[in-house]
C-alpha positions in Angstrom: -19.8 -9.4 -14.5 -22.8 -7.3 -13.5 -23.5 -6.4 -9.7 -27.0 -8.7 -9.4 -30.5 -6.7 -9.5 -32.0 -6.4 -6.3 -35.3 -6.8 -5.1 -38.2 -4.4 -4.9 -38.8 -4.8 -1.2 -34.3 -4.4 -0.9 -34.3 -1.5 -3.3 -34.1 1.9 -1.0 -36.0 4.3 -3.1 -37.1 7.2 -0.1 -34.8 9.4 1.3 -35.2 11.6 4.3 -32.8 14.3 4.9 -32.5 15.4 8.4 -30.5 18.2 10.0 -27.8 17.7 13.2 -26.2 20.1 15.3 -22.4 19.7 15.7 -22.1 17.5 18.7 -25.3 15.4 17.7 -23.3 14.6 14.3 -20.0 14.4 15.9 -21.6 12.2 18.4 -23.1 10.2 15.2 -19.5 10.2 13.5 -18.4 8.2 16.8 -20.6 6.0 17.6 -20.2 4.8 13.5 -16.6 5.0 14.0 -16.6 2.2 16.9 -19.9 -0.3 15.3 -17.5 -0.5 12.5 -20.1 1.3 10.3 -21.0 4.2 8.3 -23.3 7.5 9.9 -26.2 6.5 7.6 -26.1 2.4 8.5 -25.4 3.5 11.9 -28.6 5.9 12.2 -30.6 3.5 10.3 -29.8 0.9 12.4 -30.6 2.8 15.5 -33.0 3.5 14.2 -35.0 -0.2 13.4 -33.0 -2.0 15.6 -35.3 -3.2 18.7 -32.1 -3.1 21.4 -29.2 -0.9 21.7 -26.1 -0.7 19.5 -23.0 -2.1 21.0 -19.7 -0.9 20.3 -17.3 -3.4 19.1 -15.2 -4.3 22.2 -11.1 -3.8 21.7 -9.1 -6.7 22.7 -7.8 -4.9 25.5 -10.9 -4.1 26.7 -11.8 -7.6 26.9 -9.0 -8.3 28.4 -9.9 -5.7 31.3 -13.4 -7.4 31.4 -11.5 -10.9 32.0 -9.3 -9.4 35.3 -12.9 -7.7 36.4 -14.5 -11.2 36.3 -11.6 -13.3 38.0 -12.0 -10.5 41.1 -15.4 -10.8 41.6 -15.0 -14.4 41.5 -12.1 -14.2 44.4 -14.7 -11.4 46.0 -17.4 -13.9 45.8 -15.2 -16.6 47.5 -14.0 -15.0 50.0 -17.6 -13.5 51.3 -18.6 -16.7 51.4 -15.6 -17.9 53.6 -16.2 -14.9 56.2 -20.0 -16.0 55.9 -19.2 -19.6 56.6 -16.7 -18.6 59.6 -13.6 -19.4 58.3 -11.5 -16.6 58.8 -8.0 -18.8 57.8 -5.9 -17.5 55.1 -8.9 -14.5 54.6 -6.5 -11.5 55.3 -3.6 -12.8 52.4 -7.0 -13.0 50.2 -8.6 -9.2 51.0 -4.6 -8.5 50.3 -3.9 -10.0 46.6 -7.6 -8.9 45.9 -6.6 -5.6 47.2 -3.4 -5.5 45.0 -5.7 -6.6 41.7 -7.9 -4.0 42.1 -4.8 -1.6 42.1 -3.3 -2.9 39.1 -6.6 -2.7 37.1 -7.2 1.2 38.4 -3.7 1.2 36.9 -4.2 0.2 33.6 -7.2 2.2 33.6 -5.8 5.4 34.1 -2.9 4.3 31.9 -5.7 3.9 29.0 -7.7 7.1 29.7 -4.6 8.8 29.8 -3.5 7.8 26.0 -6.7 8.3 24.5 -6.7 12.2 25.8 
């Protein structure tokens, strides 16, 4: 069975060629690589598109995002206990806040180090 004809307005009839410099199409090649899209989709979406392209987000990376949310939520908390005056229990906190922040420069490193 036959591919379905496609509207006037969908057919893309003009072309513009344009020339890149290394880095600007190497730059190009990865920023296509991680929208999950090829150079030409990816230009022409920069393009048109009205906000920023976002990269797709690895699960890891999400993962990261998760641990950087849970500290600024025990960050938050325990600001507020120092600005309330209750100074109990606040050193153990600024400790395992202190440790989670080590373990995340941790993985960091560990990440930046593999994708060299």
């Amino acid at each position: 069975m036959a591919r379905p004809k496609k509207e006037c307005d969908e057919l893309r009839i003009y072309q513009f060629n344009i020339r890149l410099t290394n880095s600007e199409m190497e730059f190009a090649k990865k920023q296509s690589e991680l929208a999950g899209l090829s150079v030409a989709n990816w230009l022409r979406k920069a393009a048109f598109s009205k906000k920023a392209l976002v990269a797709k987000v690895s699960p890891m990376h999400r993962a990261y995002y998760r641990q950087l949310v849970g500290m600024s939520t025990n960050l938050n908390q325990i600001s507020r206990k120092l600005n309330s005056g209750q100074y109990t229990k606040i050193h153990s906190e600024i400790q395992a806040a202190t440790e989670l922040l080590k373990k995340i420069n941790q993985l960091f490193l560990k990440d930046d180090s593999e994708a060299d």
